[in-house]
C-alpha positions in Angstrom: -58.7 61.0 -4.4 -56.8 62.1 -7.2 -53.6 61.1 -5.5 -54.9 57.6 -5.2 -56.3 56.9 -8.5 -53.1 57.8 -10.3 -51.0 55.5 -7.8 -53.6 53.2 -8.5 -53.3 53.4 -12.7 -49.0 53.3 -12.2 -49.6 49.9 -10.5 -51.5 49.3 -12.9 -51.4 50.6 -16.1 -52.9 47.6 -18.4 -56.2 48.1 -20.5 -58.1 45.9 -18.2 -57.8 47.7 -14.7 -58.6 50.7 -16.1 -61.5 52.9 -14.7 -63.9 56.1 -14.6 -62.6 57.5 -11.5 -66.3 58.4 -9.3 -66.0 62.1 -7.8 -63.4 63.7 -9.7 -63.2 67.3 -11.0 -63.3 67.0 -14.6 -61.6 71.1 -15.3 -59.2 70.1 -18.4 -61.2 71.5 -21.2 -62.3 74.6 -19.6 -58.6 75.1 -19.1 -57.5 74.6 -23.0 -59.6 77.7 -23.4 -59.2 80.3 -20.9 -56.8 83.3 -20.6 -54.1 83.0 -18.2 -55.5 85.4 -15.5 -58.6 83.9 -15.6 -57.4 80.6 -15.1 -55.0 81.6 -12.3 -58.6 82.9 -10.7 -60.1 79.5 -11.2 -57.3 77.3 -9.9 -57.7 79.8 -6.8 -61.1 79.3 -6.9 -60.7 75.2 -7.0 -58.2 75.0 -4.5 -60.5 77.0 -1.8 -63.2 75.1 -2.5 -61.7 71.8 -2.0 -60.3 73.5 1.3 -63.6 74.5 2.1 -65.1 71.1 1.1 -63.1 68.2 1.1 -64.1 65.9 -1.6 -63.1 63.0 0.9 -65.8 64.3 3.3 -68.2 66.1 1.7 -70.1 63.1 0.6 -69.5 61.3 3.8 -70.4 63.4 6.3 -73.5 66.2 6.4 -71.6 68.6 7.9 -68.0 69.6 8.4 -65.6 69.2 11.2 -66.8 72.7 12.5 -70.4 71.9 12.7 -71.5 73.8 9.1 -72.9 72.8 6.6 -70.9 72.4 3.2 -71.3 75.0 0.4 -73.1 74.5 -2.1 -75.4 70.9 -3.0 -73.5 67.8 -2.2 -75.6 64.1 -2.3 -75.1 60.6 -2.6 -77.5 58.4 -3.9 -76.0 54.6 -4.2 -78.6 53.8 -6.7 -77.5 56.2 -9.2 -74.3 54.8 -9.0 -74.6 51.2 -9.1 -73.3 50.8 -13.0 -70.0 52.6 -11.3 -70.2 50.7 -8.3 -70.5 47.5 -10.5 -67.6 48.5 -13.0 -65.5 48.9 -9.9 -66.3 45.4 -8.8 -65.5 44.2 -11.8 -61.8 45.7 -12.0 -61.1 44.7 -8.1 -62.0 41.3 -9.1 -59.6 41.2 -11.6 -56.8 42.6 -9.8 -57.7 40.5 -6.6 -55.3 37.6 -7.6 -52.8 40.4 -8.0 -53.2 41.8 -4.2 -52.9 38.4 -2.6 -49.5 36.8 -4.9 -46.6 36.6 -2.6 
């Protein structure tokens, strides 16, 4: 996902078509603050998790491709996310016209 929002924002980058990103791991200011071997063990950490649970899955799918269950408590409740869900509307209709041109 994070892959695809920042090709997203280089296509583009104005004011308008910007975005909270839904389901993103938000790490930059525990980073500013940790010692260097203890972030090394948490970018380990992060990177086996999202191994482990795939952040395009996880909230897809109940289980995982080998029939477990994900680690840890993963949900997704489309009510509680209707204000993103909205705001996301909002910024494909504007960039609609943009898609189609050519």
């Amino acid at each position: 996902m994070d892959a695809l929002s920042k090709r997203f924002f280089r296509l583009y980058p104005k004011k308008e078509f910007q975005f909270e990103v839904p389901f993103r791991y938000e790490t930059s200011g525990i980073i500013e603050k940790m010692a260097p071997n203890e972030l090394a063990e948490l970018l380990a950490y992060i990177e086996e998790h999202r191994r482990k649970a795939p952040e395009d899955q996880r909230h897809r799918y109940p289980i995982s491709g080998n029939g477990k269950t994900w680690e840890g408590a993963f949900g997704f409740e489309p009510n509680s996310f209707l204000v993103t869900l909205r705001e996301l509307q909002q910024v494909y209709a504007r960039i609609r016209s943009l898609l189609y041109e050519g």
